[in-house]
C-alpha positions in Angstrom: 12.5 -14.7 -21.3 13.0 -12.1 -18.9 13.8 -13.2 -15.0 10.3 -12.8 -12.8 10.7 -9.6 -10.3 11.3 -9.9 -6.8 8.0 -8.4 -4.8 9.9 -7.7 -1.6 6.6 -7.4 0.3 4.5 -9.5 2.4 1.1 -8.1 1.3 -1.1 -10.7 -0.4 -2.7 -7.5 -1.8 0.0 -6.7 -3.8 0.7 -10.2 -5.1 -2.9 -10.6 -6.0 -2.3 -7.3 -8.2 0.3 -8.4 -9.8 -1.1 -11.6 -10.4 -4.0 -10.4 -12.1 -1.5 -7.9 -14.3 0.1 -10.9 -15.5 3.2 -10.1 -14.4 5.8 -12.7 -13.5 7.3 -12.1 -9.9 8.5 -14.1 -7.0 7.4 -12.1 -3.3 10.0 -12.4 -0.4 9.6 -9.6 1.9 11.8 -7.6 3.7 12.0 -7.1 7.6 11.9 -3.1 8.0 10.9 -1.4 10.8 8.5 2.1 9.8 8.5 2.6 13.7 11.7 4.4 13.0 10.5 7.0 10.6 9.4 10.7 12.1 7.5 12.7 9.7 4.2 15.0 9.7 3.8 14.6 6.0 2.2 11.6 4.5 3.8 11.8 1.3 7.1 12.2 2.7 6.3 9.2 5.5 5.3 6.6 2.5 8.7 7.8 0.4 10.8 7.0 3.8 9.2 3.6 4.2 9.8 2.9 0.7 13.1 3.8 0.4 13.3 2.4 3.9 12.3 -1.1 2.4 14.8 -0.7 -1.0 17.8 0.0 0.5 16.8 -3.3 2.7 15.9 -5.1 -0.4 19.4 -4.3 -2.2 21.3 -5.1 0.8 20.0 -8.5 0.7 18.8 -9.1 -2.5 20.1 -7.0 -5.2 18.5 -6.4 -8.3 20.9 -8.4 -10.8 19.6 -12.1 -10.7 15.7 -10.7 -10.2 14.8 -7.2 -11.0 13.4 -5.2 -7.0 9.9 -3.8 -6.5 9.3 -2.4 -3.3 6.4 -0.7 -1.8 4.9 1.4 0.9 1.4 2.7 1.5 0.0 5.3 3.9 -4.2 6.0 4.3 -4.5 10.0 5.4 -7.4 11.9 6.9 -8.8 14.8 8.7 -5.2 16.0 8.3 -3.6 12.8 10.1 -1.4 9.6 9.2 -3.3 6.6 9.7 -0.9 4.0 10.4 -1.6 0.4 10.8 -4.1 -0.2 14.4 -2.2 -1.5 17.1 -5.3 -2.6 18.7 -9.1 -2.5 18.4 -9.5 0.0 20.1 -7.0 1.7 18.1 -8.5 0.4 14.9 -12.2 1.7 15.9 -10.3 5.1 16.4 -8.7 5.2 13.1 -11.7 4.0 10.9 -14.3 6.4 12.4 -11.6 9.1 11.5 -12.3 8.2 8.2 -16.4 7.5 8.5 -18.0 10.2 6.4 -14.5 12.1 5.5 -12.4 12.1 2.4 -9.4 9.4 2.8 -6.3 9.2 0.6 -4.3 6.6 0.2 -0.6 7.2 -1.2 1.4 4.3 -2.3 4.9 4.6 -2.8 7.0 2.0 -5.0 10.3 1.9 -6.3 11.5 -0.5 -9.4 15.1 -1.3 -9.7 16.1 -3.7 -12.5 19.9 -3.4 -14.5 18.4 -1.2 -17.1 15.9 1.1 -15.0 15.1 2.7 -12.0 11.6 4.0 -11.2 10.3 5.4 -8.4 6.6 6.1 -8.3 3.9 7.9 -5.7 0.7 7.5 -6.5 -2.4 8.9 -4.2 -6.1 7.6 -5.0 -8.9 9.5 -2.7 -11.8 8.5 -1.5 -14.9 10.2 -0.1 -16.7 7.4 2.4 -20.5 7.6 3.1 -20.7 7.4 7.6 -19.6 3.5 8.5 -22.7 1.4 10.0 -22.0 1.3 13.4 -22.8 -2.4 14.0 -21.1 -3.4 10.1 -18.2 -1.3 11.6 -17.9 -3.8 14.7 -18.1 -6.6 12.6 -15.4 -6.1 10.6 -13.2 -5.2 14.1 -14.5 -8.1 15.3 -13.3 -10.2 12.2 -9.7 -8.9 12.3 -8.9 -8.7 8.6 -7.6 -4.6 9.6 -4.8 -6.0 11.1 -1.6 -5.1 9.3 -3.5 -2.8 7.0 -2.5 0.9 6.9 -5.4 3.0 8.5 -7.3 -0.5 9.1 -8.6 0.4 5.5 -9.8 -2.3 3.1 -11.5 -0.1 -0.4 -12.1 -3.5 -1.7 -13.4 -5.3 1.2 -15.1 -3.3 4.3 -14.9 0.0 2.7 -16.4 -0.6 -0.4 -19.9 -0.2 0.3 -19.5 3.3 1.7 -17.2 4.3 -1.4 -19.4 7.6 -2.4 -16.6 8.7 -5.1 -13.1 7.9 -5.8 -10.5 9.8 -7.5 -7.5 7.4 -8.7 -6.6 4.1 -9.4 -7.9 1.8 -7.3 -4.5 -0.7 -7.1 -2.7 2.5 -6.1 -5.3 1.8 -2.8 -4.6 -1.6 -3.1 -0.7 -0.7 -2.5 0.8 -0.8 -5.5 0.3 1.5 -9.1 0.0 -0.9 -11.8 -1.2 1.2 -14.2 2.5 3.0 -13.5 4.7 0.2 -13.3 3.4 -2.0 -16.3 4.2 0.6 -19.4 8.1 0.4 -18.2 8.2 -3.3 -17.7 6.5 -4.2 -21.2 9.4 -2.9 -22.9 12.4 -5.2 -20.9 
């Protein structure tokens, strides 16, 4: 039986995905700091913060007694990188950015195990009917877009608005499984 992988992450999101996979892992994040990283594309911010996170994740863990995933998403729209809110205010900001626009969201993961490396981005886009105002201030008010990259949540506040999506929706969840699982079915 093959050793569970290591989910170096802290997002219940993508334990939950895995979960539901069925796919054996243990999660103990990493401490990285994407304050650090300078870039105008969101493609090449995500792969930064991913690689960011592995290279942190091999220096402590390795990938011999568990095999590494890492991960790293990014929301983008109107042409700018939504990061995670640092406040409501900041929050408000970043989700009415999004109200009524077409949002990607890119996830970046990288798989390291003795017998393969694969690194994977992945971008699922979403077009979002305008936010209701006072729905919009509940959800600031409830504080579950804390920690979430552009304060975004397709399968919890967002969802309603979801007019049409293009991709997978784990890929917006923060992590492909629809990528990774054909490579670890073979190990």
């Amino acid at each position: 039986m093959a050793a569970p992988l290591r989910l170096a992450s802290a997002s219940q999101s993508r334990a939950l995905l895995l979960t539901q996979a069925g796919i054996d892992f243990i999660q103990t994040p990493v401490d990285y700091d994407e304050e650090q990283i300078v870039a105008t594309s969101p493609k090449n911010f995500v792969y930064q913060a991913t690689v960011g996170k592995y290279e942190e994740g091999m220096q402590t863990f390795g990938m011999e007694e568990h095999p590494l995933l890492v991960a790293d998403s990014v929301v983008t729209s109107q042409g700018q990188i939504l990061r995670k809110a640092r406040c409501l205010d900041d929050a408000r900001n970043i989700l009415m950015t999004q109200s009524g626009n077409v949002t990607s969201i890119i996830t970046c993961m990288i798989y390291h195990s003795p017998r393969l490396k694969l690194i994977d981005i992945s971008a699922t886009d979403y077009l979002f009917d305008p936010f209701d105002p006072e729905d919009l201030e509940r959800y600031l008010a409830s504080g579950e877009w804390r920690g979430k990259a552009g304060g975004c949540m397709v399968e919890g506040f967002c969802k309603p608005y979801i007019r049409s999506v293009r991709g997978n929706e784990s890929t917006a969840m923060g992590l492909n499984v629809e990528a990774l699982k054909p490579f670890l079915e073979g190990l």
